[in-house]
N, C-alpha and C positions, 0 to 999 in steps of 0.2 A: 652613508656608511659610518659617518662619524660617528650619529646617534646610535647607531645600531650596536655598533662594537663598543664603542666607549661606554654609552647607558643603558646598553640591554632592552633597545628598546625595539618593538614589532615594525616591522617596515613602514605601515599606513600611518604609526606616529610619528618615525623620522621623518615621512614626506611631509607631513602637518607642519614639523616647528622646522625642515628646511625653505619650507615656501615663506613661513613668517620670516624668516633669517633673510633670504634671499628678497622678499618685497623692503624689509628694511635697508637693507645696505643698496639698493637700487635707489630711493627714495634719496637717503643719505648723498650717494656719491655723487649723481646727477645733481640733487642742489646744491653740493659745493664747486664744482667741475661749470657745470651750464649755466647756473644764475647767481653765485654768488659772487665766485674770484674773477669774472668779465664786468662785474658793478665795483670793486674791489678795486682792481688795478684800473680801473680809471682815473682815480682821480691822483694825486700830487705823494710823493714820498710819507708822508706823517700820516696820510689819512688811512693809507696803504696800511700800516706797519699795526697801526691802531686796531683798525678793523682784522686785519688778519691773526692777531691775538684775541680777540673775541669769538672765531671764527671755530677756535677746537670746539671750547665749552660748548658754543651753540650748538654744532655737528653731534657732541654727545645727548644735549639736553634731547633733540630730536628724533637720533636714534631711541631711545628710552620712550618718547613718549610715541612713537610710531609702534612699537614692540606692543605699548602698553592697547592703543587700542584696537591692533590686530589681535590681542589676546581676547578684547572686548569681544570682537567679531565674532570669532572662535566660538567662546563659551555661549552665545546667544543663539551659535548652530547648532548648540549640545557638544562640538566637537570637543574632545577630552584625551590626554596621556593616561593611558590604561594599566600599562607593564611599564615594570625597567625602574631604574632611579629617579626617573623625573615622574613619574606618577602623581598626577591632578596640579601638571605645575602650570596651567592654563587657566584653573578655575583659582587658584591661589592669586594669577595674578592679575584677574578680572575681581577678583573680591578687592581690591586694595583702591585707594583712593587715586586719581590721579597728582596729587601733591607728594602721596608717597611713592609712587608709581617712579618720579623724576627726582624725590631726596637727592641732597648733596651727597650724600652717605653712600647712597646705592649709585648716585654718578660718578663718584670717586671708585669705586668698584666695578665698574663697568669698563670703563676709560681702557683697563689694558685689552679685555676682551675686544674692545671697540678696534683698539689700534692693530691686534694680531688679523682681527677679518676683514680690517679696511687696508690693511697695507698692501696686501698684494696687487688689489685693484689700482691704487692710487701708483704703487710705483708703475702698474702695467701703461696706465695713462700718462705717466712723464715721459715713458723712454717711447709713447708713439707720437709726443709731442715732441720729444728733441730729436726723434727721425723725419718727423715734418720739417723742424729746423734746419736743419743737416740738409736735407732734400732739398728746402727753399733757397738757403744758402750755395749751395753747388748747384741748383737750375740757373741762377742769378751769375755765378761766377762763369759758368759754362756761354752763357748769355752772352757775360762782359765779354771772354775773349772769343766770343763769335765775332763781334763785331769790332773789335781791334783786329781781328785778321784779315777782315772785312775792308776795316779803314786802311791797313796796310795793303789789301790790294790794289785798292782805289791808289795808293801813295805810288806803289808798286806800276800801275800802268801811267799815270801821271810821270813816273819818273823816265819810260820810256818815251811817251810824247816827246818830252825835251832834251830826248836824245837826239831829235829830228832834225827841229831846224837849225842851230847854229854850227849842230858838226855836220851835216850834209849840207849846207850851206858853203860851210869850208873846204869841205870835198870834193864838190861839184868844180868848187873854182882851180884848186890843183889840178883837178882831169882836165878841165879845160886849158889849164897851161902845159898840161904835156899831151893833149891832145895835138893844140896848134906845132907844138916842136917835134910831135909823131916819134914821142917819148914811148921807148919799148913796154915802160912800166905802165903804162895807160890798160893795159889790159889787167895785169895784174890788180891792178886801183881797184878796176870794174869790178875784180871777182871776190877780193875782201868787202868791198860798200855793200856787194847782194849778200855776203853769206852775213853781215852785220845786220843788215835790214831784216832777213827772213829769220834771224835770231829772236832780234828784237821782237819783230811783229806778231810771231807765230813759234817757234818751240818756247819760249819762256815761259808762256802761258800757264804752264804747269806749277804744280809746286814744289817740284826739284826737278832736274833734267841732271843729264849725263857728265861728270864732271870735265871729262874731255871736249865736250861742246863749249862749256865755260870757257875752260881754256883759251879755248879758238877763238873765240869772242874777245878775248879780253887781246890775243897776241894781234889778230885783225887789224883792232879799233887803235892799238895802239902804233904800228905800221903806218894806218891812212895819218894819225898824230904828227908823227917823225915826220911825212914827206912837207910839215909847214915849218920845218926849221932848216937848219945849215948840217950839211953830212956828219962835221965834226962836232955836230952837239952833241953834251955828254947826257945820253939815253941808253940806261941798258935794262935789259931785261933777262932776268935768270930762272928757268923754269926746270924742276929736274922732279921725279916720283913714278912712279906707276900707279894710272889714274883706271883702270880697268875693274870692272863691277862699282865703280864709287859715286854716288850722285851728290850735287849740293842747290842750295834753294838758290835762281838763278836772278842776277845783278848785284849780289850782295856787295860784292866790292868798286861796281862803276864807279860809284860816287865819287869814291876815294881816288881811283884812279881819274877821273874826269878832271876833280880839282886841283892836282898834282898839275897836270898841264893847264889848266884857267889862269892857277894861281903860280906857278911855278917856270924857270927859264927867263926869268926876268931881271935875275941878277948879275953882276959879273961873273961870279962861279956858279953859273946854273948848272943842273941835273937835274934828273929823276933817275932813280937807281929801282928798282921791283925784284925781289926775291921770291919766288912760287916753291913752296918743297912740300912734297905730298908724299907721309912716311908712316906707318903704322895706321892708315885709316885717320890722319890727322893732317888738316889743310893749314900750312903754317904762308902765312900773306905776312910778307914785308915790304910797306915804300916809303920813300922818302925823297925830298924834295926841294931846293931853296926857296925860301920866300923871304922877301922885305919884312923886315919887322918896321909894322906899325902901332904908334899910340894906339890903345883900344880895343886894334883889328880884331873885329871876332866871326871873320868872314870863315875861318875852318872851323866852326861848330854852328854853321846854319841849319836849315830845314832838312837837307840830304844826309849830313851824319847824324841825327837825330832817327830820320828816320830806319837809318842803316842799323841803328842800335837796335830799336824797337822791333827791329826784323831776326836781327839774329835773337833778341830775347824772346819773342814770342814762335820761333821755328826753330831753336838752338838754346834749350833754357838747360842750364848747365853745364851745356855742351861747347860753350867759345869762351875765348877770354882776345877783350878788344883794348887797346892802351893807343892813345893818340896824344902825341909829345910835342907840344909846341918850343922849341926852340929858338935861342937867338936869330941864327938865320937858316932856319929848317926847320921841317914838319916832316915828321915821320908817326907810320900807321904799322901797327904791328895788332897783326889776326891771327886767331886758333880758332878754327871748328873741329869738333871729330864727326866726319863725316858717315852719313848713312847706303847701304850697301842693297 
């Protein structure tokens, strides 16, 4: 349509010099594209930079002489421009040598035509190589945290294995001291250990559960805790929100809690103190704890709060803020999630 409106020229001759147009710039594109910049960026920074300034020239020298012997072609099939402006511009440029065919003169003249009919292509072929990029890149990142969600489940069931044996271990043995003393609380024990067990073993499973099951869980576990110390230990727990439609990804805070009593009650002013407020769709966790200070101790940043980070950052990215405060003689855990509905 170009030839036609622009140079006046009869249909059958625009198709003639769009197919020479069109077998050049196929010719052209594919040898810079397919064999030239894959031998190119091979090798080392200089050789690179070198070659790829050599790379226009050549691209023109090529175009010009691939025009020149499609025109060859042409004229030897009789084929010829008849009407219009470009009238016998086929046999004009089979008459011409090929030294003049490819002049600097007529390469220098060529160069912007070249760059207005090769740009299109060339930018078309960047933007489906930097969406293969983009694609590769986000298959690969989707990859990576496939399998950190992965590894954190594996950490995730690991972490309830060893919920097993040292705290049922501990439990078992309290029930059996108010078993023998036909302790009224013996029943009660039995029905927080099952509803901790069947927590543990089977609803956690998911990737968030009901935040009121949390709850339970945590008020439970902490119950069978208390019956291994003296009544008037200082343990308090303060739970107050409305937890109704609210789900959160389940154990997030064991850890925390767990270590509080491992590490905690060992002092002369022991406590663990726990604040739970659930307010606007927003789980505010606070503990805190006594502990010894020891040279070095770098027992409250083991493998559990490590992983407890990597949990909330990879289930909770934006969404929590965790500050964990080592103190002279305390440790305190202060949690935000906004929680999902």
């Amino acid at each position: 349509m170009s030839y036609v409106i622009g140079y006046h020229l009869v249909y059958i001759d625009a198709v003639l010099l769009t197919i020479r147009m069109a077998l050049v710039n196929i010719i052209v594109f594919y040898m810079i594209f397919y064999l030239l910049l894959p031998k190119i960026f091979s090798g080392n920074k200089t050789r690179i930079i070198i070659l790829l300034v050599f790379l226009f020239p050549l691209s023109i020298f090529v175009w010009m002489a691939v025009t020149y012997f499609i025109s060859l072609f042409y004229n030897a099939l009789g084929l010829e421009i008849t009407f219009g402006e470009l009238k016998g511009v086929i046999k004009m440029s089979a008459q011409q040598s090929f030294l003049e065919a490819v002049s600097l003169k007529r390469m220098l003249s060529q160069t912007i035509i070249i760059i207005s009919l090769l740009s299109p292509f060339c930018f078309a072929k960047i933007l489906v190589e930097i969406a293969k990029l983009y694609h590769n890149k986000f298959q690969i990142e989707r990859e990576k945290m496939a399998l950190e969600i992965q590894n954190i489940q594996i950490e995730k069931d690991f972490l309830k294995a060893q919920l097993n044996p040292h705290f049922l271990f501990n439990t078992l043995n309290n029930l059996y001291g108010l078993t023998v003393r036909k302790d009224n609380l013996a029943p009660e024990l039995i029905l927080n250990l099952s509803d901790i067990m069947s927590y543990t073993l089977y609803e956690s499973n998911t990737d968030i559960v009901r935040l009121e099951k949390e709850l339970d869980f945590i008020t439970n576990y902490i119950a069978l805790e208390k019956m291994r110390y003296a009544e008037e230990t200082d343990i308090q727990v303060h739970i107050e929100g409305q937890t109704a439609g609210l789900f959160v990804a389940p154990l997030l805070t064991f850890t925390f809690i767990e270590n509080a009593f491992k590490y905690g009650l060992k002092s002369k002013n022991a406590f663990i103190k726990l604040d739970i407020k659930i307010e606007n769709n927003t789980f505010w966790f606070s503990l805190e704890n006594d502990s010894e200070e020891v040279a070095g101790d770098s027992r409250f940043g083991g493998i559990g709060v490590e992983n407890a980070r990597k949990r909330l950052e990879l289930l909770y990215p934006n969404q929590y803020e965790l500050e964990i405060i080592r103190r002279e003689n305390s440790f305190k855990v202060d949690l935000k999630i906004v929680l999902r509905k």
